[in-house]
N, C-alpha and C positions, 0 to 999 in steps of 0.2 A: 478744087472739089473733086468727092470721085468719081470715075468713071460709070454711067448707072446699066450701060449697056441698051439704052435709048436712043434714037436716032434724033436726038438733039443735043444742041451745045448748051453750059451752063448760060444764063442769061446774066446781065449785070443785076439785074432784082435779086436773083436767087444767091450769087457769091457775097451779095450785100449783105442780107438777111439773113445765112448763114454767121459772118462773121459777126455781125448787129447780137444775134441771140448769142453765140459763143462767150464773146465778149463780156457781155451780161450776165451768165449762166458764171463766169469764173470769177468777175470782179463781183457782184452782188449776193451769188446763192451760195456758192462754195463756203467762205467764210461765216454763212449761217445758216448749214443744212443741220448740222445738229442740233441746233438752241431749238429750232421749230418741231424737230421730230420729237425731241426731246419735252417740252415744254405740251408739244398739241395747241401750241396758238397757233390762229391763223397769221398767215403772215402781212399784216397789212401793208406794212412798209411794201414789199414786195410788191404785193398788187398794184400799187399806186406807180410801180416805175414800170411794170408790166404798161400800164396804162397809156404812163408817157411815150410809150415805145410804140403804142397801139396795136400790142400784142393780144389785148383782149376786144380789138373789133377788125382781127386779123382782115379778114375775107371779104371782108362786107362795105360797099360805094363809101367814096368819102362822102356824100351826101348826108349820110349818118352818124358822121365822125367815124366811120373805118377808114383800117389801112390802103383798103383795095388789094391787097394781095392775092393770088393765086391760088390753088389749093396746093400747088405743090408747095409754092414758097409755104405754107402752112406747117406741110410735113417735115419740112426743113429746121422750120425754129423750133418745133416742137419736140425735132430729133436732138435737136442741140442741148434745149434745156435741161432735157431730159436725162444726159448723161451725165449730169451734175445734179439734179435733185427730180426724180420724176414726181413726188407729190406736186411739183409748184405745174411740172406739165400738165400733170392732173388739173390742174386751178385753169389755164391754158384752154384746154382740151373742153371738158365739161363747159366753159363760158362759153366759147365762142362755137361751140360743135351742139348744142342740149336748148336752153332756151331762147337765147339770140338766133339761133339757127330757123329754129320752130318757127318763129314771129316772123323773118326775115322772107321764110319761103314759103307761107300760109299765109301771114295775117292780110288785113289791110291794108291798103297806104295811110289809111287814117292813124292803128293802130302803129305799122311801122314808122311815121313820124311822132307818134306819141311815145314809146318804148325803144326805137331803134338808140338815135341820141346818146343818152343816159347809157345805154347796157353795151355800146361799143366805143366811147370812151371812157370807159371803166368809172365812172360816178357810181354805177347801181350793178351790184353782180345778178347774177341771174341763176338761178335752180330750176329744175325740170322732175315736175313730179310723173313718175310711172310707176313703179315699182308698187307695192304693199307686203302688207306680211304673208296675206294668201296669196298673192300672186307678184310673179316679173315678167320672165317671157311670156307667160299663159295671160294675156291680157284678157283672155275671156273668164279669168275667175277676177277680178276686179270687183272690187265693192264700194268704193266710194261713186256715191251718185249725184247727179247735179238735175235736178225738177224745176221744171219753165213754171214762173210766177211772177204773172202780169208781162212786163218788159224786161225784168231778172232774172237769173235762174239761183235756188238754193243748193249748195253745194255742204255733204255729209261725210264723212268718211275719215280716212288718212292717210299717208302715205311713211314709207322709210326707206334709209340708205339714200338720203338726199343732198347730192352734191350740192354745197352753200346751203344746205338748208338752215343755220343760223346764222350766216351774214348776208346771203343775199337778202334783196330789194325786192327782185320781181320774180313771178314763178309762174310757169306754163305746167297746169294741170291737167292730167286727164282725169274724165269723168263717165261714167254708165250715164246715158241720159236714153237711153230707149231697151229698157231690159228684156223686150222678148226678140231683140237679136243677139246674138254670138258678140258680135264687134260693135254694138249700139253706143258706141264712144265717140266725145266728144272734147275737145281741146279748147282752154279757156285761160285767160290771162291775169293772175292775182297778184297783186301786193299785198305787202307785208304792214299789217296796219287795218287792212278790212276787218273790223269786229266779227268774232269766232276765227278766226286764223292763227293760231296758236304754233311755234313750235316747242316739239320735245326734246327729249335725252340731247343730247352732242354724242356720239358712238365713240367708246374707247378700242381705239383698231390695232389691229397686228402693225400694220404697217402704213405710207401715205398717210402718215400723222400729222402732216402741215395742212392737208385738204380736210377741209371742214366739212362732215358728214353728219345729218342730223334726220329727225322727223318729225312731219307736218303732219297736224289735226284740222278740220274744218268742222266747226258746229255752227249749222246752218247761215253759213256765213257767204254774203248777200252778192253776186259778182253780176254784173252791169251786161245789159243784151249785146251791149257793145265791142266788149270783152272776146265773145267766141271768137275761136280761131276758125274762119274757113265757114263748111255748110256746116249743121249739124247731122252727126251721125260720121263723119269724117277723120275722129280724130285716131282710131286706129289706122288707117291706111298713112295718113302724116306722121303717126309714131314708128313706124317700119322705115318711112326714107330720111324721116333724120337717125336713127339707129346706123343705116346705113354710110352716112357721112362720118356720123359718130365710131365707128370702127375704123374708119381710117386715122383718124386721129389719134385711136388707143395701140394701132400697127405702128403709126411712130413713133408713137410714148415708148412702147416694148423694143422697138429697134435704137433707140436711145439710151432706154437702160440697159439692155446688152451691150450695146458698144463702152458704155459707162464700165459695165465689170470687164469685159476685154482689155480697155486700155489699163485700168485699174489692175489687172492678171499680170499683165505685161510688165507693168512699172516694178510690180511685185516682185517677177520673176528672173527679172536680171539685176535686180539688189539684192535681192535674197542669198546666199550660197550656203551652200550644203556640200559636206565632202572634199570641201576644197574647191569647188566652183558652183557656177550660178545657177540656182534655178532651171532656167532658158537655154541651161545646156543638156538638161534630158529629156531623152524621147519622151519620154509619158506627157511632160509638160509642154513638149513642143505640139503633139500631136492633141493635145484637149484645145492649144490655143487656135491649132490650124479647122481643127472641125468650128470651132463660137466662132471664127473669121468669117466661113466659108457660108453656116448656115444665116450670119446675121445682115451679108452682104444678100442671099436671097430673100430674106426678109424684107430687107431696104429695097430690094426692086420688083416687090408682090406689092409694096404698100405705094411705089412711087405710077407705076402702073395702075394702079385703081383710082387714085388721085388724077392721074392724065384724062383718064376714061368721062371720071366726073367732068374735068373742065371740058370737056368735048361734047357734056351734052348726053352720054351714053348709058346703057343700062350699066351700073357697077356694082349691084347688088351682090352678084357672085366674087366679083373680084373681091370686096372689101371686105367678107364674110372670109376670103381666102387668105387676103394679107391678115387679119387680124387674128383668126385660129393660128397661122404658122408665126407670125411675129410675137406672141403671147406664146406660146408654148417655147419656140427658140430664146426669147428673156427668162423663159424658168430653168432651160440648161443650163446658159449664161451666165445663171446669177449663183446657179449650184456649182457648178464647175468653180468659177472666181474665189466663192468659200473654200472650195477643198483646194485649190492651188495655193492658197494663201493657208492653209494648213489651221492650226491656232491662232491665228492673228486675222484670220476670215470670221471668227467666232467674236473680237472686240469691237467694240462699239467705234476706235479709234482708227478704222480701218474702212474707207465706202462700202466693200463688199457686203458687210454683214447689213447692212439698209439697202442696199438693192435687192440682197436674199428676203428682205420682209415684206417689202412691196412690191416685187412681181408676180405676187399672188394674186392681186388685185384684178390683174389684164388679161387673167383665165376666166373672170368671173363679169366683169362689169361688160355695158354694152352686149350681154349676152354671153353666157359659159362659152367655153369650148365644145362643148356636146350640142349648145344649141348654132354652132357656125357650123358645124359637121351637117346638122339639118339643112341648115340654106344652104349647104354648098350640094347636096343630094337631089334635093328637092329642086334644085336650077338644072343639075345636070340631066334630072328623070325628065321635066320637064320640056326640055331640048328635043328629047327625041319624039 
């Protein structure tokens, strides 16, 4: 494993899992990353050996059917798979970072014996509703509302750009339930099958076409007292620290699919010849591959560092705001660079580069733009002094 410049040694967990996801990433997703991006089915096969792998209850006690893994060991599989197909990271990442997470670090024990089971050995995927059409980061423009009636509350509104939102099972919504506050939100746990829970469109996307992106309606549709996540009026501050965990996950997606167009550049550029020798023997190409080395290995140790921070317990807010702005933005050199090295042939579909170039679009924008990590990371630093 490489060197991360940490003052620890790899552990046997981590070279395990490491090669556990590689292995997987090259025998199962390689020879079907085109049919899925292709196609825009979900990949269910996929999911099912993600499962067996119990790569979708990465993190979380075996008590629940998790793996018990680490957070690093996390960032590790998810850098793997990722340099072979990041939608499926995507699939990965969103499960076990969005509404498993939610439940897992808010709910009940009642609730987490009821939900955990099911959503982390991949039986039931799991969606996290935030976002809407008026609103993402601005969660104070939010409009879907959920109104206490009797022992229930009624739940209006809708949401979009919903990871799983047509194959998951279960869904952690937020809701306005106190509208003369700013963050009068509230976090609430629905399936798919409560009368008025509807989903719509399936979204035809640029890129990350295997991950299933949808949006949810709720017409007064009836969710159980039971159900709330946490106090009410809480569920903004719960949607900030799983956002938070959540950006380390999309930091190794982005460092995955850069190393992905890297090695992919590489393979490229000493088969290639031109002039009568390779690629990899001119400066211009030596020096694009040495800057995507240099910045993607910073990358991988902003994302492996906030990841440490978490398991220790610590505030990681800034850090994973820090990995996930510069790991997102170094996958969009990454993946532009890999197109232009690869000249014409970065441009065919026959080629990984050109599906990296599509979906590392995604990791500028999801978990929070880049303009909005520039915030956190401002807003931590003013606050310091």
């Amino acid at each position: 494993m490489e060197e991360t410049g940490f003052n620890f040694q790899p552990t046997e967990s981590m070279l395990m899992i490491q090669q556990l996801a590689r292995d997987f990433a090259e025998k199962e997703l390689r020879p079907r990353v085109m049919k899925y991006d292709e196609s825009q089915e979900f990949p269910f096969e996929i999911s099912a050996k993600l499962a067996e792998l119990g790569f979708l209850g990465a993190t979380f006690p075996e008590e629940y059917n998790g793996a018990g893994l680490s957070v690093l060991d996390f960032t590790i599989l998810v850098e793997e798979i990722s340099k072979v197909d990041p939608s499926v990271g995507l699939i990965v990442c969103a499960h076990n970072g969005l509404c498993t997470s939610h439940i897992f670090n808010f709910g009940s024990e009642e609730q987490k014996k009821k939900y955990l089971p099911d959503l982390c050995s991949g039986k039931k995927l799991g969606g996290w509703g935030l976002t809407e059409s008026s609103s993402g980061s601005d969660a104070g423009g939010m409009k879907t509302t959920a109104v206490k009636e009797g022992n229930d509350w009624v739940m209006n509104g809708g949401k979009t750009f919903i990871t799983h939102g047509s194959v998951g099972a279960t869904f952690v919504v937020l809701a306005v339930t106190d509208k003369s506050k700013r963050h009068g939100v509230s976090a609430f746990i629905l399936e798919k099958g409560m009368p008025g829970f509807s989903v719509g469109k399936k979204e035809n996307k640029l890129g990350m076409r295997a991950s299933d992106t949808a949006s949810l309606s709720f017409d007064s549709v009836r969710v159980p007292g039971g159900n709330l996540i946490g106090k009410e009026g809480d569920g903004f501050k719960q949607a900030l620290q799983i956002l938070d965990g959540g950006r380390i996950g999309i930091a190794a997606l982005s460092v995955g699919l850069a190393q992905g167009a890297l090695d992919a550049s590489v393979k490229y550029a000493k088969d290639r010849h031109q002039f009568g020798k390779p690629l990899s023997d001119f400066q211009a190409i030596q020096f694009k591959l040495a800057d995507m080395a240099m910045e993607i290995e910073a990358a991988r140790l902003l994302t492996r560092k906030a990841a440490l921070l978490k398991m220790q317990g610590e505030n990681y807010t800034l850090e994973a705001a820090q990995a996930k702005y510069f790991a997102s933005e170094v996958a969009t050199r990454a993946a532009n660079e890999a197109v232009q090295i690869h000249g014409g042939y970065g441009f065919i579909k026959e080629y990984p580069v050109e599906k990296f170039y599509r979906d590392v679009k995604l990791l500028t924008i999801g978990e929070g733009t880049s303009e909005v990590q520039k915030m956190v990371i401002a807003r931590a630093l003013i606050n310091e002094q």
